[in-house]
Every structure is written in structure tokens, then in C-alpha cells.
Backbone as JSON Lines, residues from 0, in Angstrom:
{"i":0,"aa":"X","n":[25.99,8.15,39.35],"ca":[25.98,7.58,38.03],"c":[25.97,8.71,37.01]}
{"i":1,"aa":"X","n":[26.47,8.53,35.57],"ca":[26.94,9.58,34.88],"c":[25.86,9.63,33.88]}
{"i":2,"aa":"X","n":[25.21,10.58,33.29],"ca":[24.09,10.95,32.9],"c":[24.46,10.97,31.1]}
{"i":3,"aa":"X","n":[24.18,9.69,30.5],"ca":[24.83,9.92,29.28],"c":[23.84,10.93,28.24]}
{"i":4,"aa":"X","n":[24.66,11.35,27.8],"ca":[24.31,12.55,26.18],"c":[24.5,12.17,25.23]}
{"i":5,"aa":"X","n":[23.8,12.67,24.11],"ca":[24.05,12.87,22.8],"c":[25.19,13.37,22.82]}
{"i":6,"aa":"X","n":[25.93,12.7,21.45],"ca":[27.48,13.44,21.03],"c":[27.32,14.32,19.93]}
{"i":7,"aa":"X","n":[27.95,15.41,19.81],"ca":[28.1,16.56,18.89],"c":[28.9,15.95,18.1]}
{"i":8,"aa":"X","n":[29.82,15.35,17.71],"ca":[30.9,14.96,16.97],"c":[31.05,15.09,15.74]}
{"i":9,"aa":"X","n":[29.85,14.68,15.22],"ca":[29.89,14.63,13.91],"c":[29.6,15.94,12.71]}
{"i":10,"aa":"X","n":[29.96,16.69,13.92],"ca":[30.21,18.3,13.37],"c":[31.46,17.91,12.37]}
{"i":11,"aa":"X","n":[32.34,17.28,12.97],"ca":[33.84,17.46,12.83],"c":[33.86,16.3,11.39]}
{"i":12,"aa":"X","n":[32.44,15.8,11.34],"ca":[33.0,15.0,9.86],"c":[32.7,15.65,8.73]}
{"i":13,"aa":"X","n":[33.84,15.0,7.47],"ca":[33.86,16.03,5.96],"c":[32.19,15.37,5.85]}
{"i":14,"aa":"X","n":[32.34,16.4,4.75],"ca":[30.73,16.18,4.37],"c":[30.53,14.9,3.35]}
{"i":15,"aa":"X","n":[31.52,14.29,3.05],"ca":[30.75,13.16,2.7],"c":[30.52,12.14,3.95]}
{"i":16,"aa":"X","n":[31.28,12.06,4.33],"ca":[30.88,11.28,5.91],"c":[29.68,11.88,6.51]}
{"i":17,"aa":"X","n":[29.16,12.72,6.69],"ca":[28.05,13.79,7.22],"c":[26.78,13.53,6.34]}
{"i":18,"aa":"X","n":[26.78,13.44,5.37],"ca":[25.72,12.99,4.26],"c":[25.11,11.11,4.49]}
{"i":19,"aa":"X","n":[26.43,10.43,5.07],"ca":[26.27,9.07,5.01],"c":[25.67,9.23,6.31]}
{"i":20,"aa":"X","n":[25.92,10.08,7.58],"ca":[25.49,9.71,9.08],"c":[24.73,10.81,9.1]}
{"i":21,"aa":"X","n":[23.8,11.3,8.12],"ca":[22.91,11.93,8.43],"c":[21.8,11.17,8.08]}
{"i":22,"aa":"X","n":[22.01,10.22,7.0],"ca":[20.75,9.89,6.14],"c":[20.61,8.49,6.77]}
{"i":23,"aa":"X","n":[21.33,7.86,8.19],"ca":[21.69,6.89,8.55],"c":[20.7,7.37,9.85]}
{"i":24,"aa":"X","n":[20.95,8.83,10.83],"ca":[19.78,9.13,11.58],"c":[18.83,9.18,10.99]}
{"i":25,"aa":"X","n":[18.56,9.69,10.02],"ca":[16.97,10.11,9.54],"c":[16.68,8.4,9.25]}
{"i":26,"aa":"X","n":[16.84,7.28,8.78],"ca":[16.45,5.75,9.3],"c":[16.32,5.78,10.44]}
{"i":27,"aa":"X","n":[17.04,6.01,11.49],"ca":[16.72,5.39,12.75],"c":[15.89,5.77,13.49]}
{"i":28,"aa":"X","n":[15.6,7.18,13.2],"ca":[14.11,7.85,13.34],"c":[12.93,7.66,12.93]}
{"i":29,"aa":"X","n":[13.23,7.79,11.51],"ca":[11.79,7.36,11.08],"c":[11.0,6.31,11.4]}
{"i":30,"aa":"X","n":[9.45,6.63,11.96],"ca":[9.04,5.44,12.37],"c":[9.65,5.16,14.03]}
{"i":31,"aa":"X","n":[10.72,5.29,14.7],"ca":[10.71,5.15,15.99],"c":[9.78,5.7,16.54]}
{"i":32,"aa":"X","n":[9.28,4.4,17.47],"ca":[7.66,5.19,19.01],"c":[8.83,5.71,19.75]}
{"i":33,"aa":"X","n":[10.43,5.98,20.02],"ca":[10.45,6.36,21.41],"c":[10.34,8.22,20.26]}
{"i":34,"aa":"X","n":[10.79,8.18,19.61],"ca":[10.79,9.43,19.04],"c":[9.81,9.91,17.75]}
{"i":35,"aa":"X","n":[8.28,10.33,18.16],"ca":[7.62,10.22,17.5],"c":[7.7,11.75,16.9]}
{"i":36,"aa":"X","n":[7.66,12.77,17.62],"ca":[7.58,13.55,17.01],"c":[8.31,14.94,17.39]}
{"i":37,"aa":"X","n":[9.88,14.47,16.09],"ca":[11.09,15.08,16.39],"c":[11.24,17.13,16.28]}
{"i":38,"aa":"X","n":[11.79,17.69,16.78],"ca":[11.7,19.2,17.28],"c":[11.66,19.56,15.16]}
{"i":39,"aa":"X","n":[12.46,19.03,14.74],"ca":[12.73,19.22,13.25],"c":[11.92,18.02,12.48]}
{"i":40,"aa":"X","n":[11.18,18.32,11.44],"ca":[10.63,17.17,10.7],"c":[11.71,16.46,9.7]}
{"i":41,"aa":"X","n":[11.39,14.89,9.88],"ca":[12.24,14.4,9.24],"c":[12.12,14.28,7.88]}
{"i":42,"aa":"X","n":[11.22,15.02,6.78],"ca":[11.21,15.65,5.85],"c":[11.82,16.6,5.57]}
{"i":43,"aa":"X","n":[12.08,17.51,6.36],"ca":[12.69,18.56,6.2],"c":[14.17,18.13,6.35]}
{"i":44,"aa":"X","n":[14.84,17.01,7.22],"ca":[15.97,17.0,7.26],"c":[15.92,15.98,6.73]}
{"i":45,"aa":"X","n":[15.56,15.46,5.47],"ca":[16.06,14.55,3.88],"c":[16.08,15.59,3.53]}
{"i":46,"aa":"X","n":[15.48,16.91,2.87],"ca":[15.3,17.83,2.14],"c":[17.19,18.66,2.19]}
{"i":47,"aa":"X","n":[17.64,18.81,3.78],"ca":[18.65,19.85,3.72],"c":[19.91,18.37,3.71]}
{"i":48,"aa":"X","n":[19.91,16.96,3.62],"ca":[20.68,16.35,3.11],"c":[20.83,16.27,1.72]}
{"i":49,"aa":"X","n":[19.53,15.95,0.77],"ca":[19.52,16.22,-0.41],"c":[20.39,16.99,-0.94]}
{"i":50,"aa":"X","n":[19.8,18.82,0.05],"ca":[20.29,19.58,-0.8],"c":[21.91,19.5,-0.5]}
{"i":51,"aa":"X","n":[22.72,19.26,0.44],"ca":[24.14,18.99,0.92],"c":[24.73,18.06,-0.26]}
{"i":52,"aa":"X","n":[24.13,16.86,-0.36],"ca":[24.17,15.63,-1.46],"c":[24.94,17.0,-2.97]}
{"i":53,"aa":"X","n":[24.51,17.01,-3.32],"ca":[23.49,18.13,-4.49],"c":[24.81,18.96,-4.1]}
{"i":54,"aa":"X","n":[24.85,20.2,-3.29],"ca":[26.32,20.84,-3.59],"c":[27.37,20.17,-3.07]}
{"i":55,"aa":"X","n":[27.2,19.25,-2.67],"ca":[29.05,18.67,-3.02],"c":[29.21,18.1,-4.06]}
{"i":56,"aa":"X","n":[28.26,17.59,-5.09],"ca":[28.67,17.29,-6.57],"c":[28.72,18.3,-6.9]}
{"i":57,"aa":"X","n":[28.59,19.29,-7.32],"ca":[28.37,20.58,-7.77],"c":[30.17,20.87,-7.74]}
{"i":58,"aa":"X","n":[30.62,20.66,-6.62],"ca":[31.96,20.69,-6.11],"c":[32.98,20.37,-6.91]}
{"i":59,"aa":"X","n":[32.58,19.44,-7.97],"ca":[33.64,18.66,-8.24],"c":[34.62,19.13,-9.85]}
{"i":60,"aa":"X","n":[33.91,20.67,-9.94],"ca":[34.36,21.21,-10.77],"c":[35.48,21.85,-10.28]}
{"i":61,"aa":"X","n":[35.11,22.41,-9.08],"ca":[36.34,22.99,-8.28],"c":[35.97,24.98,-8.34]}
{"i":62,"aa":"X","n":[34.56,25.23,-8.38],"ca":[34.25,26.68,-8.45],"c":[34.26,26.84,-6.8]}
{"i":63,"aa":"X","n":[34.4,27.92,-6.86],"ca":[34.22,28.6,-5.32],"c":[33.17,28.74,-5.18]}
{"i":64,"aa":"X","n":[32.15,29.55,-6.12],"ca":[30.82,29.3,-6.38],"c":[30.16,27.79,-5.23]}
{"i":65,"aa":"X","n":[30.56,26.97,-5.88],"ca":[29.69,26.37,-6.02],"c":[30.32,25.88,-4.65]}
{"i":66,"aa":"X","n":[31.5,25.57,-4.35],"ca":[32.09,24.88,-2.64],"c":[31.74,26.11,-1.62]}
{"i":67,"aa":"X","n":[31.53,27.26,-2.16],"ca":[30.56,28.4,-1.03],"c":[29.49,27.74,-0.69]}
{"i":68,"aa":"X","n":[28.49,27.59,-1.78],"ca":[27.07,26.88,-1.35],"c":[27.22,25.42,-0.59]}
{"i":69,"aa":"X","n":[28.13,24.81,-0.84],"ca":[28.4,23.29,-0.58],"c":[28.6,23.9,1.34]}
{"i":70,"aa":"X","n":[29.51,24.7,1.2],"ca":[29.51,24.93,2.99],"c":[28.38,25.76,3.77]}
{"i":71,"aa":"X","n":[27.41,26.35,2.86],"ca":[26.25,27.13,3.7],"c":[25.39,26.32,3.29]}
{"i":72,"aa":"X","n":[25.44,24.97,2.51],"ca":[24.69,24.02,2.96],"c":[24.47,23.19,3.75]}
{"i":73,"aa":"X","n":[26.1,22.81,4.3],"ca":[26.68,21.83,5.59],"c":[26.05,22.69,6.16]}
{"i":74,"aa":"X","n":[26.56,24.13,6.61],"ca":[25.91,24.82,8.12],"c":[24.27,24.5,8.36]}
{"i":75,"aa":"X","n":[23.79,25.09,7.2],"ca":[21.79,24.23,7.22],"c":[21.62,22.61,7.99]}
{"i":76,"aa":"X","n":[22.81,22.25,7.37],"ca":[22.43,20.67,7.93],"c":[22.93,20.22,8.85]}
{"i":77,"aa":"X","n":[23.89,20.71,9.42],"ca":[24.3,20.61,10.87],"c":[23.8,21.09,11.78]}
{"i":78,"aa":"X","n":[23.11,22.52,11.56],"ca":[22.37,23.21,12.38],"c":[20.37,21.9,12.46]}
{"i":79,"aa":"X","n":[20.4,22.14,11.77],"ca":[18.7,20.95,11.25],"c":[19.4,19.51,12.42]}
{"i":80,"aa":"X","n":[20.33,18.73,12.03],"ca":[20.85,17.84,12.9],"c":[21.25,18.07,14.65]}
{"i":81,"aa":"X","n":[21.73,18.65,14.63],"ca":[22.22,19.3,15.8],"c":[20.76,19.5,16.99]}
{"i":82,"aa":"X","n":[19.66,20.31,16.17],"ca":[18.33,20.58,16.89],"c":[18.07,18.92,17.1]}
{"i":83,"aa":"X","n":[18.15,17.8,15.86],"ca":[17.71,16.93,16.08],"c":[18.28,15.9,17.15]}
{"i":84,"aa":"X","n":[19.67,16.09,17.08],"ca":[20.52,15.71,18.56],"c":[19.96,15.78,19.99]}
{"i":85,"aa":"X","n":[19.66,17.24,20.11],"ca":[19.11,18.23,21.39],"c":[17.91,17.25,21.87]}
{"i":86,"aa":"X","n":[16.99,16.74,20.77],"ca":[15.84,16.36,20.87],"c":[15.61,14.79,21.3]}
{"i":87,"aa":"X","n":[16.5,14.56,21.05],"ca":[16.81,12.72,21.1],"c":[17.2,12.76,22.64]}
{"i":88,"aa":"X","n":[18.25,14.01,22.78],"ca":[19.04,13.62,23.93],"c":[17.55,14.47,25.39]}
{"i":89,"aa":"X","n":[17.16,15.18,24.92],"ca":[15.79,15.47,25.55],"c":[14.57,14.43,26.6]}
{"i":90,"aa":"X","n":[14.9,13.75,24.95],"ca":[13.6,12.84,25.28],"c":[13.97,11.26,25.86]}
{"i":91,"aa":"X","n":[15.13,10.96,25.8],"ca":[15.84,9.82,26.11],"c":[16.25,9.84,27.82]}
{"i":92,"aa":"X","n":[16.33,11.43,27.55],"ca":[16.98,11.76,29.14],"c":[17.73,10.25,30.05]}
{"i":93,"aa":"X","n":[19.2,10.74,28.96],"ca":[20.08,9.87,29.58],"c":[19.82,8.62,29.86]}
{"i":94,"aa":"X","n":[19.21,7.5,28.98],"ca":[18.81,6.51,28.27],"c":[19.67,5.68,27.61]}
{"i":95,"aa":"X","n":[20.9,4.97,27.4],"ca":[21.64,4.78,26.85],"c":[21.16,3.79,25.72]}
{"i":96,"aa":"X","n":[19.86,2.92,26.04],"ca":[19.09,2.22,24.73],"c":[18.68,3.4,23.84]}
{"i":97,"aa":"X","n":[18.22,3.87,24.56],"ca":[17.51,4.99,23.6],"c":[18.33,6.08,22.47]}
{"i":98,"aa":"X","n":[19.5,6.19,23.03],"ca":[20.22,7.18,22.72],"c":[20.69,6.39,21.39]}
């Protein structure tokens, strides 16, 4: 039988999609007993969506400035997500309710 995982995928979404399915995990966490207490706090990862939120308006002037920060903010929050992936898929150990 095949040992299901967490999917990485959502590396590959633009960051407004990434902002919507980030703040969509941080619900499904919060407050879950199977995942009480995640490798990353889920304070901290509203904090590096916020700040993602926050430079992609910034964006919409069209500075480099400011779409520099907009992408070394994605990396913060993919990296913050990503740990939180690791951790789900950890503790679920191939769980497919859980996952």
C-alpha cells in the first residue's frame, strides 16, 4: 500500500493564489487536536502572509523595489509553509483523513 504525503505544489502558485491557500491552511490548523502543536507557530505564519498580502499591493505600482520585496517575501512564506507541510505530513504519517 502506498504511503500518502503532503504535496509541495503550491510552491508553483502566483502569489495571489499562495496568499488565498495559505490563509486557508492556517484555518484548518488552527484549533485542530490532530495538530496541536505545529513545528512553525501559526502566528507567525499569519504574520509572513500578512506581510506577502502587504508586498504584493505594494506591487501594483510596478517598482522593482517594491516586486524585489514582494518575492523575498514569497520565499519567507513558502519556506514558513513548507516546514508547516513537513509537519502535518510527520504527524499524520500517511493518514489520508488527516492529511
Amino acid at each position: 500500500m502506498k504511503k500518502l504525503k503532503v504535496l509541495l505544489d503550491f510552491i508553483q502558485l502566483s502569489v495571489l493564489a499562495k496568499i488565498a491557500f495559505y490563509r486557508n491552511v492556517i484555518t484548518k490548523l488552527t484549533g485542530n487536536a490532530l495538530f496541536p502543536t505545529p513545528d512553525e507557530p501559526l502566528t507567525q505564519a499569519k504574520t509572513v502572509v500578512d506581510t506577502l498580502e502587504n508586498a504584493f499591493l505594494a506591487t501594483k505600482d510596478g517598482s522593482r523595489t517594491a516586486i524585489s520585496a514582494m518575492h523575498d517575501a514569497e520565499d519567507v512564506a513558502d519556506g514558513v509553509f513548507r516546514n508547516l507541510a513537513a509537519y502535518v505530513d510527520r504527524i499524520a504519517v500517511g493518514n489520508e483523513t488527516a492529511i
